[in-house]
N, CA, C and O atoms as a GROMACS GRO file, in nm:
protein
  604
    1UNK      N    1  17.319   7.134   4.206
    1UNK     CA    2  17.455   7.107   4.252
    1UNK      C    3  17.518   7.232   4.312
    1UNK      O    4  17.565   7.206   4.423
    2UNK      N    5  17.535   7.353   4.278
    2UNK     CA    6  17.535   7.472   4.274
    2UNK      C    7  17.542   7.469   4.421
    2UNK      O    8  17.647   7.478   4.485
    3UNK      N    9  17.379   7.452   4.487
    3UNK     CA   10  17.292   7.507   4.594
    3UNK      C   11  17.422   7.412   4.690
    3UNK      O   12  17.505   7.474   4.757
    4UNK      N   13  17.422   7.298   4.684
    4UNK     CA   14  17.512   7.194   4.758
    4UNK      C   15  17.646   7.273   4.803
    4UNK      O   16  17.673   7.297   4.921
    5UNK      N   17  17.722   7.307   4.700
    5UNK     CA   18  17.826   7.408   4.736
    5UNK      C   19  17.803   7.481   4.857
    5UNK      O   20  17.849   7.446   4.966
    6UNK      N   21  17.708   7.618   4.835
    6UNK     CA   22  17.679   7.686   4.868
    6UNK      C   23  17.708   7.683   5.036
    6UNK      O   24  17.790   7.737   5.110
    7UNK      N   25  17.609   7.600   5.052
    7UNK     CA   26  17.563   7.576   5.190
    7UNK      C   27  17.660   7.473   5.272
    7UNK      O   28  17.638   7.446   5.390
    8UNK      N   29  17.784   7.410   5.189
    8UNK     CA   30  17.856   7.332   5.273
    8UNK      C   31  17.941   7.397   5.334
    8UNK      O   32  18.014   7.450   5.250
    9UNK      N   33  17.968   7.418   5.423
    9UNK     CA   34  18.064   7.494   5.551
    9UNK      C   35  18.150   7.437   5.624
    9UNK      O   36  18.241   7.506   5.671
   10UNK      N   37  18.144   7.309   5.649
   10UNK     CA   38  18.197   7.164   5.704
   10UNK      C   39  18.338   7.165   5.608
   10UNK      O   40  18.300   7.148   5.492
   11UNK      N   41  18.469   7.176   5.611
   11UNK     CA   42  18.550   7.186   5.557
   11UNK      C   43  18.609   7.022   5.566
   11UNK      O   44  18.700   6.997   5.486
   12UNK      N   45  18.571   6.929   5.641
   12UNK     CA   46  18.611   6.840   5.660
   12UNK      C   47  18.652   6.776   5.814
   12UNK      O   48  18.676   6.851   5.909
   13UNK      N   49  18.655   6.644   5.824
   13UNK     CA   50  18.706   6.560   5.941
   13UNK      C   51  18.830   6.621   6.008
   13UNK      O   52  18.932   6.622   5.939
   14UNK      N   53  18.834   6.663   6.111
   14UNK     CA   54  18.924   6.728   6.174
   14UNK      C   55  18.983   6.634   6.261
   14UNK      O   56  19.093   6.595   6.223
   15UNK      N   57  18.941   6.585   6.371
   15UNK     CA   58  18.999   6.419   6.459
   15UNK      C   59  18.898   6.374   6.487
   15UNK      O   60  18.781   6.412   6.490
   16UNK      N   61  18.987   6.233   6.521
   16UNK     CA   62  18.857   6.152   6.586
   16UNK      C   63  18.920   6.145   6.720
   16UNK      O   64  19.042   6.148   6.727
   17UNK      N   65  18.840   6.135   6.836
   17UNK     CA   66  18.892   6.109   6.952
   17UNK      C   67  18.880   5.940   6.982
   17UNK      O   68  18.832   5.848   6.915
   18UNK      N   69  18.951   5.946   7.119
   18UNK     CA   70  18.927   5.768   7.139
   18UNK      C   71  19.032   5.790   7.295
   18UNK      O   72  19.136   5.853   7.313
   19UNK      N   73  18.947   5.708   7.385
   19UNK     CA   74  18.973   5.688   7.478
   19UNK      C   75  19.102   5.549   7.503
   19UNK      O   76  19.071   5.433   7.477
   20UNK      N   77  19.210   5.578   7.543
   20UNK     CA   78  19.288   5.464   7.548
   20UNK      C   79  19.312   5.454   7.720
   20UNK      O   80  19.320   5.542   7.804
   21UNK      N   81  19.321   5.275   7.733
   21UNK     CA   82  19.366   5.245   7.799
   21UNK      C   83  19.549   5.232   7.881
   21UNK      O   84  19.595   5.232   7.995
   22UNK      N   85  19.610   5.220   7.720
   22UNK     CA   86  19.741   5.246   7.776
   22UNK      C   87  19.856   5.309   7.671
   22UNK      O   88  19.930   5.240   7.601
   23UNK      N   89  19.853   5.454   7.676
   23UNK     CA   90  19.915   5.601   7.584
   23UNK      C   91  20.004   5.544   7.529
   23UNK      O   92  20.008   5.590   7.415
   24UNK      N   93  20.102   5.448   7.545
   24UNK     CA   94  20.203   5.424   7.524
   24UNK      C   95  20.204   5.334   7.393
   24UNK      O   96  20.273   5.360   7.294
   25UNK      N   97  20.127   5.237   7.403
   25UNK     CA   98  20.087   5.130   7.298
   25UNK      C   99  19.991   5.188   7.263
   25UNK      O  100  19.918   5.100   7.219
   26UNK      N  101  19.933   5.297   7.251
   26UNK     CA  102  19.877   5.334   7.143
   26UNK      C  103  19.904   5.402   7.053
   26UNK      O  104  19.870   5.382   6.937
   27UNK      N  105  19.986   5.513   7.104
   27UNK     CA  106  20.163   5.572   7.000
   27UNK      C  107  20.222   5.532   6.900
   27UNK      O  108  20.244   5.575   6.787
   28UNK      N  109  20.264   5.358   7.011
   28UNK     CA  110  20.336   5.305   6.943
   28UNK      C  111  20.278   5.274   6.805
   28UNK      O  112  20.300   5.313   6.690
   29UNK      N  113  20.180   5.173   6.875
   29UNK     CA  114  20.082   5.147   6.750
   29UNK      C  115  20.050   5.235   6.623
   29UNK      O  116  20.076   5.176   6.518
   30UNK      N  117  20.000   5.362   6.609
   30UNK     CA  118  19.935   5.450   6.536
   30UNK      C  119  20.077   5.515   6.459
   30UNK      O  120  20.057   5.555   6.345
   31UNK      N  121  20.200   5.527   6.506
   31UNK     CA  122  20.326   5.589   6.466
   31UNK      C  123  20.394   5.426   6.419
   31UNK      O  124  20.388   5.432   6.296
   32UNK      N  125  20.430   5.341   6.441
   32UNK     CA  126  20.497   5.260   6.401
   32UNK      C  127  20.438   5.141   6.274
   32UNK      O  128  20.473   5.070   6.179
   33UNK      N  129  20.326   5.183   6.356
   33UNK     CA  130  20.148   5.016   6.272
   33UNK      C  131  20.131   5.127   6.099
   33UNK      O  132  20.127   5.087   5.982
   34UNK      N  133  20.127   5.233   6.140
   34UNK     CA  134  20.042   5.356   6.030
   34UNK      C  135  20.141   5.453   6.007
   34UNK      O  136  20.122   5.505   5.897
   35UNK      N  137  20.245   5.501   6.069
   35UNK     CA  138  20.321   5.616   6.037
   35UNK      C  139  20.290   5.726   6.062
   35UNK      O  140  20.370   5.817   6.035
   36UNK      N  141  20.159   5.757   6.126
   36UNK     CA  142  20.156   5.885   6.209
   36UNK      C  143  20.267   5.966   6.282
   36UNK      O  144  20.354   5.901   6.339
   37UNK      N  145  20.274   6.104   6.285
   37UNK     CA  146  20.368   6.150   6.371
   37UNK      C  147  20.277   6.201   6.462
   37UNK      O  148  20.162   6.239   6.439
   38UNK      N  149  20.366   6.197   6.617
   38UNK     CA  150  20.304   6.203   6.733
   38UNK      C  151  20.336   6.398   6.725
   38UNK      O  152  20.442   6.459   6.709
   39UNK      N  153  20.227   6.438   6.740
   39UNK     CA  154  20.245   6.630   6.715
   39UNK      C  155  20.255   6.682   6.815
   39UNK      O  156  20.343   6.768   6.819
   40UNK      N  157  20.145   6.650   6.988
   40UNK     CA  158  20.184   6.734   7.028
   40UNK      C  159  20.060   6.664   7.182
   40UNK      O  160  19.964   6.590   7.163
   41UNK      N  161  20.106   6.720   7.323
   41UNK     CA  162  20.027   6.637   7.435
   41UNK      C  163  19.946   6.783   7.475
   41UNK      O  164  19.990   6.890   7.432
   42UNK      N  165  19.835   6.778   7.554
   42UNK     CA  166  19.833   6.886   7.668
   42UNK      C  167  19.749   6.850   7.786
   42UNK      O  168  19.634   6.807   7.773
   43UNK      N  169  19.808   6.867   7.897
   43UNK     CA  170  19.758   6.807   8.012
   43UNK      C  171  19.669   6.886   8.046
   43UNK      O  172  19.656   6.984   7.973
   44UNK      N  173  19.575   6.874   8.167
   44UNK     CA  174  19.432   6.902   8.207
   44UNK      C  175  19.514   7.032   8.294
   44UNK      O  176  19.618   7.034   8.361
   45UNK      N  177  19.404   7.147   8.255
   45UNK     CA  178  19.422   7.301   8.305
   45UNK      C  179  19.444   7.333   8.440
   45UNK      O  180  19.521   7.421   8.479
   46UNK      N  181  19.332   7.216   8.555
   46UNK     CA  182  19.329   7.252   8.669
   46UNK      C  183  19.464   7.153   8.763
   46UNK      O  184  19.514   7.183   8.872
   47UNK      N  185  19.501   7.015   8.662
   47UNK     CA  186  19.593   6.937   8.787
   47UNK      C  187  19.693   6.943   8.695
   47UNK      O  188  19.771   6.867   8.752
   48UNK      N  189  19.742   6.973   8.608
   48UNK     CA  190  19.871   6.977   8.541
   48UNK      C  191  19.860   6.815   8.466
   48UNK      O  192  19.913   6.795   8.357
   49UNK      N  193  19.803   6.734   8.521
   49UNK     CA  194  19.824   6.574   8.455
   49UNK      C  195  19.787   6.582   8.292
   49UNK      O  196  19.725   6.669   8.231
   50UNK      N  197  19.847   6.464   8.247
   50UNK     CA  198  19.865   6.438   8.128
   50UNK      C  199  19.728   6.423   8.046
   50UNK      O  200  19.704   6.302   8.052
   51UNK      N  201  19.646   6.473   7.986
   51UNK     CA  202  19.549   6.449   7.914
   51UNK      C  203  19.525   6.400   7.779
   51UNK      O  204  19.461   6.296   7.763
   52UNK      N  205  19.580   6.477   7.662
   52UNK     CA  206  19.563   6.412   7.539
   52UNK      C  207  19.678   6.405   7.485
   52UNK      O  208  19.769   6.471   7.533
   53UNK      N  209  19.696   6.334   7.386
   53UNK     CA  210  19.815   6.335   7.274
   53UNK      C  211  19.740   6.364   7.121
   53UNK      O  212  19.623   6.330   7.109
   54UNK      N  213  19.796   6.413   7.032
   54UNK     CA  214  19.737   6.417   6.899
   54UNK      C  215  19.836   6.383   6.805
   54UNK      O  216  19.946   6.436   6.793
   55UNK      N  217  19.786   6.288   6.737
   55UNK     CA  218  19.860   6.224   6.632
   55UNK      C  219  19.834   6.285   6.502
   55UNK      O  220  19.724   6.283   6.448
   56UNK      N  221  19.939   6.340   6.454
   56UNK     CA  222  19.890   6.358   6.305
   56UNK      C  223  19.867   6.259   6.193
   56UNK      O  224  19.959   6.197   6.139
   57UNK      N  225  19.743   6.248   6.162
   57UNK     CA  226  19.736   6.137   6.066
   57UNK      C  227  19.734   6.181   5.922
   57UNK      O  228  19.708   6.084   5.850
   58UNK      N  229  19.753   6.297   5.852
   58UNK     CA  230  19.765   6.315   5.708
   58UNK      C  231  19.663   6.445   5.706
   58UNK      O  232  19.572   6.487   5.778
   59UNK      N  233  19.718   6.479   5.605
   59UNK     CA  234  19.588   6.650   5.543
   59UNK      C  235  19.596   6.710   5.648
   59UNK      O  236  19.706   6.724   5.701
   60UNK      N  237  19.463   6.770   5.714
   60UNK     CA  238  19.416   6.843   5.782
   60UNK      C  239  19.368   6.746   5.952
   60UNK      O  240  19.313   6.805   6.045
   61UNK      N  241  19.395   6.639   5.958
   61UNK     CA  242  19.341   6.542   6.045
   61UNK      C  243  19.466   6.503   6.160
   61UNK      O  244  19.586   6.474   6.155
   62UNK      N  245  19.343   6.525   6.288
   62UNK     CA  246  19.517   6.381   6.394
   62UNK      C  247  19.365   6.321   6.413
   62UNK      O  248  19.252   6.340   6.366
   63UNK      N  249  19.417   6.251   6.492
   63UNK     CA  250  19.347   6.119   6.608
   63UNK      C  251  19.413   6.219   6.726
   63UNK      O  252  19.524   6.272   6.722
   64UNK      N  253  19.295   6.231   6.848
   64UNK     CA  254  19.311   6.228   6.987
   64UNK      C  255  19.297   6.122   7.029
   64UNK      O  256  19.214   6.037   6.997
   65UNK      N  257  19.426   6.116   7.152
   65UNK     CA  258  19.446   6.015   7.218
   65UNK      C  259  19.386   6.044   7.369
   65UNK      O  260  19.442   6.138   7.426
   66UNK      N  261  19.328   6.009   7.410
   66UNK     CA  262  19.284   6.036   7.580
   66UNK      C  263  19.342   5.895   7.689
   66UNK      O  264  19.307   5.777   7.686
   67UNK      N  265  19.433   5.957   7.772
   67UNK     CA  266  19.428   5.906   7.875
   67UNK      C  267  19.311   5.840   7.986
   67UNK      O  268  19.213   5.914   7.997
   68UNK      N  269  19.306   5.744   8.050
   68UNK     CA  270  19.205   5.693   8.178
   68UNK      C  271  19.130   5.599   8.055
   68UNK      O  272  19.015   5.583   8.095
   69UNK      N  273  19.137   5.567   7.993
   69UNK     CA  274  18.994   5.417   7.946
   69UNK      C  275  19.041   5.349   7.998
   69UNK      O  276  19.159   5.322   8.020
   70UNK      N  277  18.882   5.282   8.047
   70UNK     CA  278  18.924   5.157   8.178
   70UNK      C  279  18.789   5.068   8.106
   70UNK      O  280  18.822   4.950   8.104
   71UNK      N  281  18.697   5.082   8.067
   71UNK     CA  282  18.591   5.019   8.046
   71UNK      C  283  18.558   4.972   7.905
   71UNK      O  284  18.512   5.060   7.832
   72UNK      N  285  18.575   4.843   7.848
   72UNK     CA  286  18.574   4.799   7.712
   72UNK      C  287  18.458   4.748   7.685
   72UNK      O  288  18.379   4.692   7.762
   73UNK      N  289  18.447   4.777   7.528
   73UNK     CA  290  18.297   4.718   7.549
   73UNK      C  291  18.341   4.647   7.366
   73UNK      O  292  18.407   4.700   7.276
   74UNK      N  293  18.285   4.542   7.368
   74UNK     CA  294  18.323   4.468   7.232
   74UNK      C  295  18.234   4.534   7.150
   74UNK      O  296  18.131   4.596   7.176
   75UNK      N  297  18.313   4.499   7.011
   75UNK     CA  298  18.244   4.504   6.877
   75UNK      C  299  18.128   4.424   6.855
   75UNK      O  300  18.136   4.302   6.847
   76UNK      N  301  17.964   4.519   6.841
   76UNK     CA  302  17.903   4.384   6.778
   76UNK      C  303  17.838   4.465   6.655
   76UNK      O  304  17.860   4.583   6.684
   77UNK      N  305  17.794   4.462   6.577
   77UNK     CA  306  17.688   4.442   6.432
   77UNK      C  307  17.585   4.531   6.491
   77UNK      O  308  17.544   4.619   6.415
   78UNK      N  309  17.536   4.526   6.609
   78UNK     CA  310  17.378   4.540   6.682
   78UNK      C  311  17.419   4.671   6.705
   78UNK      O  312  17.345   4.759   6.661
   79UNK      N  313  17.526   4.707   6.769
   79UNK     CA  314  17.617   4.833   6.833
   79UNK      C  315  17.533   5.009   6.741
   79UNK      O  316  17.528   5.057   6.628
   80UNK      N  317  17.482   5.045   6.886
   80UNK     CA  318  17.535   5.161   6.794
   80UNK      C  319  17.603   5.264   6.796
   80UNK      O  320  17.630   5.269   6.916
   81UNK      N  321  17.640   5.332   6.761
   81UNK     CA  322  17.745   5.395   6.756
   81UNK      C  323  17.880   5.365   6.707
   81UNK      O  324  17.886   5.278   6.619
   82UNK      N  325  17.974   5.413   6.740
   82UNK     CA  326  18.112   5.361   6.681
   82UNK      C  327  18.141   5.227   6.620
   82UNK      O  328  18.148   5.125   6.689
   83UNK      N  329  18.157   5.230   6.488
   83UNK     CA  330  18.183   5.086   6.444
   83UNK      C  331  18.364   5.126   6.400
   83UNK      O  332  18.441   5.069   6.477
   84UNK      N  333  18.400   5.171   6.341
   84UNK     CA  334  18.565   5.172   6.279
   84UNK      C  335  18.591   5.289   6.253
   84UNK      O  336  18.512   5.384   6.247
   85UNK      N  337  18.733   5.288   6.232
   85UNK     CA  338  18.815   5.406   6.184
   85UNK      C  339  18.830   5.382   6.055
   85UNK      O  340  18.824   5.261   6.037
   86UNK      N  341  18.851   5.452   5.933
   86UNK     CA  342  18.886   5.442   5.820
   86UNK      C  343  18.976   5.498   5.802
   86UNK      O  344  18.953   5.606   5.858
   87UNK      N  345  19.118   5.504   5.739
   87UNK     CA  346  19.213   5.583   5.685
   87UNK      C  347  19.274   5.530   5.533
   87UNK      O  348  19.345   5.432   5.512
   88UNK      N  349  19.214   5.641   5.428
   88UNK     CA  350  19.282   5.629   5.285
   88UNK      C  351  19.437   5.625   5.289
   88UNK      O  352  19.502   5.710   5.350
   89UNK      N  353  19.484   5.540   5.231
   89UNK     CA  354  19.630   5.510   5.203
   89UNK      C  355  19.641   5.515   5.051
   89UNK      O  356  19.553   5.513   4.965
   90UNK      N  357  19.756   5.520   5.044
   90UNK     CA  358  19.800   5.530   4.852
   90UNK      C  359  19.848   5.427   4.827
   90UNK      O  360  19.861   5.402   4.708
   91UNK      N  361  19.899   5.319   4.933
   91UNK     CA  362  19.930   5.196   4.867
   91UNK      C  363  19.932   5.071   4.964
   91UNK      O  364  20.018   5.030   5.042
   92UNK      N  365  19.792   5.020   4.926
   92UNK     CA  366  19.755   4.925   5.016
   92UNK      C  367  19.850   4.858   5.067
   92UNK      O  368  19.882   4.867   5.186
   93UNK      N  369  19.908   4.782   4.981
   93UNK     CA  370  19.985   4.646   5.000
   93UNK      C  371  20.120   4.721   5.098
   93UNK      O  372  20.160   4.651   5.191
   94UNK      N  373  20.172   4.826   5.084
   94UNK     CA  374  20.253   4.897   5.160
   94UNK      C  375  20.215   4.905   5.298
   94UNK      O  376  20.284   4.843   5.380
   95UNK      N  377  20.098   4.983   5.343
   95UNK     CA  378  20.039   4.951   5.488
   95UNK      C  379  20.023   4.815   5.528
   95UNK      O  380  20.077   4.794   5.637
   96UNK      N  381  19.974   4.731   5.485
   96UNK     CA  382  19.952   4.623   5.517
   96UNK      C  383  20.106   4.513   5.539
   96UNK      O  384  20.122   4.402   5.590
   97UNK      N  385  20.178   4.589   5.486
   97UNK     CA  386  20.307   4.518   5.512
   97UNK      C  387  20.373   4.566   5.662
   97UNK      O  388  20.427   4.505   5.754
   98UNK      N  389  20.335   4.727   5.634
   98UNK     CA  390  20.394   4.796   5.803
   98UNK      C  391  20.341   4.770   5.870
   98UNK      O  392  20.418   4.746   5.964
   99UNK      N  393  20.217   4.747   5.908
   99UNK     CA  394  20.114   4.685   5.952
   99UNK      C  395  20.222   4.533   5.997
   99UNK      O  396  20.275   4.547   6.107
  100UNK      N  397  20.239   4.462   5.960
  100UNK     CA  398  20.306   4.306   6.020
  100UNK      C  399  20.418   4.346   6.029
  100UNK      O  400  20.477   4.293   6.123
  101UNK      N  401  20.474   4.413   5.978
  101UNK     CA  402  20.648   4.404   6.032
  101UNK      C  403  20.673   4.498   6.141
  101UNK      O  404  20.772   4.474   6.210
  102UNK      N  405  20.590   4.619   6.176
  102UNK     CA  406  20.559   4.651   6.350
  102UNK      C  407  20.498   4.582   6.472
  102UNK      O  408  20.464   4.614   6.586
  103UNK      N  409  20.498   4.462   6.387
  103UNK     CA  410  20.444   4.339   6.502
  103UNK      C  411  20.290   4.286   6.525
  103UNK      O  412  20.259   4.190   6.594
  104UNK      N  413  20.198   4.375   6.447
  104UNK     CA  414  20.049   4.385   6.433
  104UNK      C  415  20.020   4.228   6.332
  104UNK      O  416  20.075   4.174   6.236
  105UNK      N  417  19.932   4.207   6.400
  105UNK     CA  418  19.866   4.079   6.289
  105UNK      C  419  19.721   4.211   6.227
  105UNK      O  420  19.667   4.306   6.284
  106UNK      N  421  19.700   4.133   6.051
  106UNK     CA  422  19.584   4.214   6.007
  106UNK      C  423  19.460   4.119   6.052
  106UNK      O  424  19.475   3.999   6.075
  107UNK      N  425  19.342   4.184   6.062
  107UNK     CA  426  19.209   4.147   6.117
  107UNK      C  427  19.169   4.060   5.968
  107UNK      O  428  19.120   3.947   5.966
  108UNK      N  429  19.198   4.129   5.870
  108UNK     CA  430  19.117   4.089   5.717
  108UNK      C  431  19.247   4.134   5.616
  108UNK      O  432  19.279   4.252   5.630
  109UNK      N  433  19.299   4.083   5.552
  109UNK     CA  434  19.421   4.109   5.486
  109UNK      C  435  19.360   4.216   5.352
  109UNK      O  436  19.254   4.279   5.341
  110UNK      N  437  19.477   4.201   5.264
  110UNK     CA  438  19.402   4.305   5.174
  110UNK      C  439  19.312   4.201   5.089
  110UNK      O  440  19.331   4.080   5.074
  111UNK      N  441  19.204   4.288   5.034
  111UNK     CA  442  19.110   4.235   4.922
  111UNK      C  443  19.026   4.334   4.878
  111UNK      O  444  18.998   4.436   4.941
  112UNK      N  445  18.981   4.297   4.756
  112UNK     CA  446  18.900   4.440   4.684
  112UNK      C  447  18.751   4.395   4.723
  112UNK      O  448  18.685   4.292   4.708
  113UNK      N  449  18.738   4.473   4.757
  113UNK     CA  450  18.642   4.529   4.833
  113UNK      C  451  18.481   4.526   4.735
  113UNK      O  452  18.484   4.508   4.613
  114UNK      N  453  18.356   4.546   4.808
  114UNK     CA  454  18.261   4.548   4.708
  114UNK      C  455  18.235   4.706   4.663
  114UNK      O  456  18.131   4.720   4.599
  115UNK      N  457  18.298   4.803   4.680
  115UNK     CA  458  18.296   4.934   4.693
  115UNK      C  459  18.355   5.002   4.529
  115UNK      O  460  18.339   5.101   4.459
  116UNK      N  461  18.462   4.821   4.531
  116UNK     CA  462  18.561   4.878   4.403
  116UNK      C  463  18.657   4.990   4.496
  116UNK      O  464  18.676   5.100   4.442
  117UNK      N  465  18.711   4.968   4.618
  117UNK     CA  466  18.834   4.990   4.672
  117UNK      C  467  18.923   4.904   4.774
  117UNK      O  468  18.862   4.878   4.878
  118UNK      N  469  19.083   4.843   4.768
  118UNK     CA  470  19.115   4.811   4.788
  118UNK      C  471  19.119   4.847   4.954
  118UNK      O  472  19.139   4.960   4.997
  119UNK      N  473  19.098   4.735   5.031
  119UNK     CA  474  19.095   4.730   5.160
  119UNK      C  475  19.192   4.638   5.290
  119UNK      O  476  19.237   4.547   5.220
  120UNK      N  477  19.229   4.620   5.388
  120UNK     CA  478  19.253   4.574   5.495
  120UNK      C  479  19.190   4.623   5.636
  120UNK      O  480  19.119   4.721   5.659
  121UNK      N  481  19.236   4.527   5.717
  121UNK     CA  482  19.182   4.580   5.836
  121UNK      C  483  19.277   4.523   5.962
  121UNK      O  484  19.362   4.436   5.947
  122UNK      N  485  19.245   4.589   6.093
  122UNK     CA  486  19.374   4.551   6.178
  122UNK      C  487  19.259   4.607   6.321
  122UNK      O  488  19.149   4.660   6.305
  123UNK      N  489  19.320   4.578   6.443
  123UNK     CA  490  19.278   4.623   6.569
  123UNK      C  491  19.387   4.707   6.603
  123UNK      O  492  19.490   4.678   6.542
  124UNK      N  493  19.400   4.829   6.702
  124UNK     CA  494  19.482   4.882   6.768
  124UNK      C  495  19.446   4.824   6.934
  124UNK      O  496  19.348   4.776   6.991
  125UNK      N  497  19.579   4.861   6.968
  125UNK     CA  498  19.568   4.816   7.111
  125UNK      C  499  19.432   4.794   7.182
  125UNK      O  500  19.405   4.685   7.232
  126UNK      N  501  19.350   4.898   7.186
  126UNK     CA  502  19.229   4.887   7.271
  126UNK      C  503  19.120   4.772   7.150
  126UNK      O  504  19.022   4.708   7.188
  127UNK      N  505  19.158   4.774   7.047
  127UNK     CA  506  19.071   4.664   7.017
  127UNK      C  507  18.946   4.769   6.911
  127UNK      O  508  18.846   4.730   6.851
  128UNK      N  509  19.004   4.905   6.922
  128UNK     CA  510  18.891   4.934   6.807
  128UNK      C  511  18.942   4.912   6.631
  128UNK      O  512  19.049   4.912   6.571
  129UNK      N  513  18.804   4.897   6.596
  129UNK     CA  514  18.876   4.817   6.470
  129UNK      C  515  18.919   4.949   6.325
  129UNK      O  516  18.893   5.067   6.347
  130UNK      N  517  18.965   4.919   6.226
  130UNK     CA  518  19.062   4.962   6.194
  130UNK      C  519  19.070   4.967   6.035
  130UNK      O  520  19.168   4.904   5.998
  131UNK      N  521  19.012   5.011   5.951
  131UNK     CA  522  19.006   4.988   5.815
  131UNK      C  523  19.130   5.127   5.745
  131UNK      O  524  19.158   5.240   5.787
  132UNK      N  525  19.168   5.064   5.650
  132UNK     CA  526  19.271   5.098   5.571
  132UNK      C  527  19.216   5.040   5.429
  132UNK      O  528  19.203   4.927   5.381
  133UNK      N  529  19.186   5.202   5.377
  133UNK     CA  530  19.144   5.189   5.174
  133UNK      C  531  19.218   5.235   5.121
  133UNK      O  532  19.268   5.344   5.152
  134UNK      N  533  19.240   5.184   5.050
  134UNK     CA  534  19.320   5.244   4.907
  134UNK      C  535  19.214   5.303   4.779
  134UNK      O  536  19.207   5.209   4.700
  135UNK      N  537  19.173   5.359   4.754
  135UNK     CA  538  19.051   5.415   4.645
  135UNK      C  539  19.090   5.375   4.507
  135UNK      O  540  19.196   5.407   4.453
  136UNK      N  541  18.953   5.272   4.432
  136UNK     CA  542  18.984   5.262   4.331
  136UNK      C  543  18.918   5.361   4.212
  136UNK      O  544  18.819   5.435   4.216
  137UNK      N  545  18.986   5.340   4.134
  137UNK     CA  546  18.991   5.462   3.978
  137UNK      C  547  18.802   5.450   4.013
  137UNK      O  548  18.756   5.547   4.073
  138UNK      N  549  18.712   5.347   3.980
  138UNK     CA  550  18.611   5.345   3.943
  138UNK      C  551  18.537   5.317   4.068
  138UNK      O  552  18.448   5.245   4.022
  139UNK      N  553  18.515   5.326   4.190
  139UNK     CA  554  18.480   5.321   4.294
  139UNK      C  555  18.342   5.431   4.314
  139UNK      O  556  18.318   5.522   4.234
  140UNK      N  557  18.279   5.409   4.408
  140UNK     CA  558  18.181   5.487   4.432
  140UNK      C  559  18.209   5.623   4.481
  140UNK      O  560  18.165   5.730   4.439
  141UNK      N  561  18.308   5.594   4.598
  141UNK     CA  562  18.368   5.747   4.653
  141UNK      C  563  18.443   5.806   4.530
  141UNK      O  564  18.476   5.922   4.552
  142UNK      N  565  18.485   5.754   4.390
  142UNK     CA  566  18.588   5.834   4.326
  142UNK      C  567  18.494   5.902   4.262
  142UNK      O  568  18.508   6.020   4.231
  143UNK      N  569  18.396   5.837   4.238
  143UNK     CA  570  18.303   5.876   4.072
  143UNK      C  571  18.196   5.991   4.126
  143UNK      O  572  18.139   6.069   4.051
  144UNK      N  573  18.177   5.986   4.286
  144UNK     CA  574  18.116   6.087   4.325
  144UNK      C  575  18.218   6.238   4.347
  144UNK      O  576  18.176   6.354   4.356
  145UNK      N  577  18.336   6.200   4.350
  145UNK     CA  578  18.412   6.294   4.359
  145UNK      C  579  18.421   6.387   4.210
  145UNK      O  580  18.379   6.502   4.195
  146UNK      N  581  18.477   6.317   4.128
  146UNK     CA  582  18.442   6.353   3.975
  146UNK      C  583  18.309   6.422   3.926
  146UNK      O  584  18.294   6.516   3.848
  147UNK      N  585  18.224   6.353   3.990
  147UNK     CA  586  18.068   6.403   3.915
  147UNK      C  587  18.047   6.535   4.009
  147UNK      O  588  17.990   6.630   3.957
  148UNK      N  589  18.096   6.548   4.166
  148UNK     CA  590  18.122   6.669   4.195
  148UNK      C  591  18.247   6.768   4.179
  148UNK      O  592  18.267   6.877   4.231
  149UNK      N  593  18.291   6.726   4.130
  149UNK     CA  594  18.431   6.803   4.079
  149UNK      C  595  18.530   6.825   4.241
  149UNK      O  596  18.599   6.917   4.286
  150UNK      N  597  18.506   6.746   4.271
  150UNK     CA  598  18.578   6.733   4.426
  150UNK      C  599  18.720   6.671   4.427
  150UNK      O  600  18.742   6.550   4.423
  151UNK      N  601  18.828   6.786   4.433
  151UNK     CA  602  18.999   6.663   4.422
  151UNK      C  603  19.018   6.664   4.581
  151UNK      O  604  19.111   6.602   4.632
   0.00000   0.00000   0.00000
């Protein structure tokens, strides 16, 4: 266990990026759907135009937002690469309420999960999908946290 320490250097998830089709509803979405605060834009070096936005999403983490997605490609099972976003919440039933009263329908409402953590799910504007956990006491991610002494 020791050696594991040692060698981890990776301090953690820093952002995820994601290409949007339209900046505006995706703001909205991620600040109004989730409660993100919108932190901060910076446009491209050589034309001055608008390039990213970064949302702060909690801890040490935003979401980049990128301007120009034009090309969608659906969710399938087969896919590889990108399947969802995950974001831990402290109280499910709370997101999932901001979640509908910012106008969002949920994809999968809440339910406990086979993980032994409380879950929902939702689309953002562009349609990528969207998980929201709540971590339970006896869950797999908790008990590995514990058995590594990880808060």
């Amino acid at each position: 266990m020791a050696e594991w320490r040692i060698i981890m250097v990776v301090k953690g998830l820093a952002h995820t990026a994601l290409n949007v089709k339209d900046m505006e509803k995706s703001i909205e979405f991620y600040t109004k759907a989730l409660g993100f605060k919108k932190a901060f834009g910076m446009n491209k070096p050589e034309t001055g135009e608008p390039w990213i936005v970064y949302l702060y999403a909690g801890g040490d983490q935003f979401i980049e937002l990128f301007y120009g997605g034009e090309n969608y490609t659906e969710y399938d099972d087969s896919n590889i690469g990108f399947s969802h976003l995950c974001f831990a919440v402290s109280d499910i039933n709370k997101i999932a309420e901001m979640i509908t009263e910012a106008g969002y329908e949920l994809d999968r409402p809440v339910k406990f999960g086979i993980d032994d953590n409380w879950q929902c799910w939702v689309r953002d504007p562009d349609r990528n999908r969207v998980e929201l956990m709540q971590m339970g006491d006896n869950s797999l991610q908790a008990k590995f946290f514990k058995e590594n002494n990880i808060k």
